[in-house]
N, C-alpha and C positions, 0 to 999 in steps of 0.2 A: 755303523754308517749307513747300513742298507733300511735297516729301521728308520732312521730317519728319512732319509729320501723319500720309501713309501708315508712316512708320517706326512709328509709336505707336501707330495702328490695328490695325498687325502684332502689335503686345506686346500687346495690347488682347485682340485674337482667339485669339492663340497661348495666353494666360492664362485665357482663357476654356476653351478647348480643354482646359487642363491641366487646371482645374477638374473640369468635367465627367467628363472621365478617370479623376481621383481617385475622384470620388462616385461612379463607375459600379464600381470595384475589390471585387473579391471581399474582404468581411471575413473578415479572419484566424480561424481556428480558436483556439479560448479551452477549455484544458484546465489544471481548476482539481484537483489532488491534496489532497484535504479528509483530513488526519488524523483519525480519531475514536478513542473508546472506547465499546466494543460496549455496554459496559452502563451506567446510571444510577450516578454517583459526584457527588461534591459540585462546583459549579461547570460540570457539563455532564451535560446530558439529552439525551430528545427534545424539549423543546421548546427547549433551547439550539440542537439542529441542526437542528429547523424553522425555527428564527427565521435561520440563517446560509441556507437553502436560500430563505426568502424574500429575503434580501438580493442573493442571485446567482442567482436567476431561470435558473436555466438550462435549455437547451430537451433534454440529456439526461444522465439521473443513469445512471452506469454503479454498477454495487450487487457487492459482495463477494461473491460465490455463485456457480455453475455453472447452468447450463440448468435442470438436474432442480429445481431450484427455482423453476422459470415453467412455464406452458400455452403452447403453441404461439400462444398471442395475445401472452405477455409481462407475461402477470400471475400476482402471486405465487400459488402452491399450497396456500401452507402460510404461519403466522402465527408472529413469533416477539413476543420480550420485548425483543428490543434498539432500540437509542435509533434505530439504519438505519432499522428496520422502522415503528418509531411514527412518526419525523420523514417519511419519504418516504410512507406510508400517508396521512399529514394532507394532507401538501402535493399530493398527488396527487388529491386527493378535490375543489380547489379548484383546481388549474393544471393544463393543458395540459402533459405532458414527456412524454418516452420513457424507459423504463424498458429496462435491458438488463443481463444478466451478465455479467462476465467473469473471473470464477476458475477456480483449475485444475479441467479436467472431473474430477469424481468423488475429491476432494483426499481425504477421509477415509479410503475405501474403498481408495483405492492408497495412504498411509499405512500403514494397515493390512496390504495387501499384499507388501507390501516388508520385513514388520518393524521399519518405523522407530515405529512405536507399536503398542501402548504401551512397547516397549525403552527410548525417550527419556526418558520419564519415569521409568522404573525402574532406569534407569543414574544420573541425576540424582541422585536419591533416595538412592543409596549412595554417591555418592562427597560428597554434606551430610553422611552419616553416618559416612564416613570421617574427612573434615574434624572437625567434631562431634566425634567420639572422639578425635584427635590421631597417628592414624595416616596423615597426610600429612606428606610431607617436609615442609621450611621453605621450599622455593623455590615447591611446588606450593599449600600451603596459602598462602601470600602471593599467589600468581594467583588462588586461589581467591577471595578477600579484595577482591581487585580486579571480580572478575566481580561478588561480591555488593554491593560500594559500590556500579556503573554502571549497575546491575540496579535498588537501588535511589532513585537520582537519576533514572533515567528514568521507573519508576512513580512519583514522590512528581510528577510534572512534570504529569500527567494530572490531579492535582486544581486546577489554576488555571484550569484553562478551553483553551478550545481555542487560542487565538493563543499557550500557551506548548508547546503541542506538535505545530504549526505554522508550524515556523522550520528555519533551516539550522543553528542549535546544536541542537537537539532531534533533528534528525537525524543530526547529526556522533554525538549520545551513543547513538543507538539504531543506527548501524553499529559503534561501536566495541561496542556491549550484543553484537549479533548476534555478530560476531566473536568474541568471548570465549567465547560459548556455545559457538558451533560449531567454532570450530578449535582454541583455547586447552584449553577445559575435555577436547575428546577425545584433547590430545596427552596430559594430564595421567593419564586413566583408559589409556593406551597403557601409561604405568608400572606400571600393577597387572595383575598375572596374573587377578585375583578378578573384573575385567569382562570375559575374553577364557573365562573356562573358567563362570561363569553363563549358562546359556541361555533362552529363551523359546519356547514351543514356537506357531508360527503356527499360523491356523484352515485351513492345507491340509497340517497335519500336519507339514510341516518346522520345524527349529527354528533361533534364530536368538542369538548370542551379544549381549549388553549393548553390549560394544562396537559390533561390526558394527550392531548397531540403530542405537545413535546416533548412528552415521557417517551411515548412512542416511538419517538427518533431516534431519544438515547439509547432505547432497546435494538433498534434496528442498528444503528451504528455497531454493534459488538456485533449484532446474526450477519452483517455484511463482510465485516472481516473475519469471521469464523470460515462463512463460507471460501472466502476467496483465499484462507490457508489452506483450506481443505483439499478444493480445488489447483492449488499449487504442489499441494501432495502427491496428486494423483496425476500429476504431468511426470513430476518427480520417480516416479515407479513407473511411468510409461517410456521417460526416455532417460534412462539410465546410461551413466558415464556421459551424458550431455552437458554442452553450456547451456544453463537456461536463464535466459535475462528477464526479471520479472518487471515490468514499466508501472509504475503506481505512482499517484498522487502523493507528494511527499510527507502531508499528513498519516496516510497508513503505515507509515515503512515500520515507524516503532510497532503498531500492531502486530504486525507480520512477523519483526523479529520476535519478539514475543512468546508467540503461537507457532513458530517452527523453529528456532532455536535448540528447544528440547527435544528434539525429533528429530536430531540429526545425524544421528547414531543408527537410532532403527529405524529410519529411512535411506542412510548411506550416502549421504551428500556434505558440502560444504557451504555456508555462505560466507560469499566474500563480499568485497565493496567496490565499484567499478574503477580505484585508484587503484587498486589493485592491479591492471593490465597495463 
């Protein structure tokens, strides 16, 4: 009888012990990928993503932009019109959070450097107008046809509010969107001599053909998001056991999961989805 007693004293203390242990454990890092759209459309505003930013309370919003758009204190410099800047202005003015960048440094400006814009847009633009006029083959103008249907099923998705374009279908459609633009649509203008002998002449005087521009973009589109997991990484190790709410364009989200998914382990975090809270 006394054997057991002390046996169950032991499970007693041993469970207590575990207890304790548990409650003492470092809470998990909570990295939430919040798709948005930059600007006011029906079904989502600022105050739609105020009201999600009250919901998930988090102690840091990482914000779509580069450094140059904060003071060495980590407040913004400059004001804009989109839903990021009205919702996290509100919520900031009333909660406690950290505020941080992490887009590619100086995105525009090496865009621009590179030639991949405005090229991208002005390679685009002709080969709608190719299509358009009927001077696309039948195999080319049918991909075309495809890129235009997914192009737009994914923007018609942006006006139901945020939970439809914060899902793993909404991201299957905007890698398969990306994809088309960038690989599909440039093997298509490969076929036409008319974007390889049009040129653009950059602002350091070289110039730059339609095509090579918009190959450029496509390359540049992956270095942006590489950067900007990178860059999430390293919030992620700096503020451990944090909420950190990532705000992105809801075309990157599939990126993102992507590229930090598998590194969630040896990073020590989770991603959830903001229905989650």
């Amino acid at each position: 009888m006394r054997a057991l007693f002390i046996h169950i004293k032991r499970l007693f203390l041993l469970g207590t012990v575990t207890v304790l242990i548990s409650s003492c454990a470092k809470p998990k890092t909570e990295l939430i990928l919040l798709g948005t759209v930059h600007q006011p459309i029906e079904n989502f505003n600022a105050d739609s993503l105020y009201n999600i930013l009250v919901r998930i309370s988090p102690d840091v919003i990482l914000y779509e932009v580069d450094s140059s758009f904060f003071t060495d204190q980590f407040e913004f410099n400059t004001s804009w019109k989109s839903n990021e800047y009205k919702a996290t202005s509100k919520y900031t003015d009333q909660n406690k959070v950290i505020i941080r960048p992490y887009d590619f440094t100086g995105r525009n400006e090496y865009r621009k450097a590179i030639g991949a814009r405005p090229t991208d847009g002005l390679a685009k633009a002709l080969l709608d107008s190719l299509y358009q006029t009927g001077l696309l083959n039948p195999a080319d103008q049918l991909q075309y046809e495809s890129y235009l249907q997914v192009n737009d099923t994914l923007n018609a998705l942006a006006y139901y509010g945020a939970a439809s374009f914060n899902n793993p279908a909404t991201d299957s459609i905007a890698q398969s969107r990306q994809q088309l633009q960038y690989e599909s649509l440039a093997k298509i203008m490969e076929q036409y001599p008319v974007f390889s002998d049009i040129h653009y002449q950059m602002e350091n005087g070289d110039s730059i053909s339609f095509l090579d521009g918009y190959k450029r973009a496509g390359e540049f589109w992956k270095m942006r998001n590489e950067a900007m997991s990178k860059h999430i990484l390293h919030f992620v190790n700096t503020f451990p056991g944090k909420r950190i709410l990532v705000l992105n364009g809801f075309f990157h989200r599939y990126y993102l999961n992507k590229l930090l998914l598998p590194v969630c382990n040896e990073h020590d975090f989770v991603i959830k989805n903001f229905d989650e809270y």
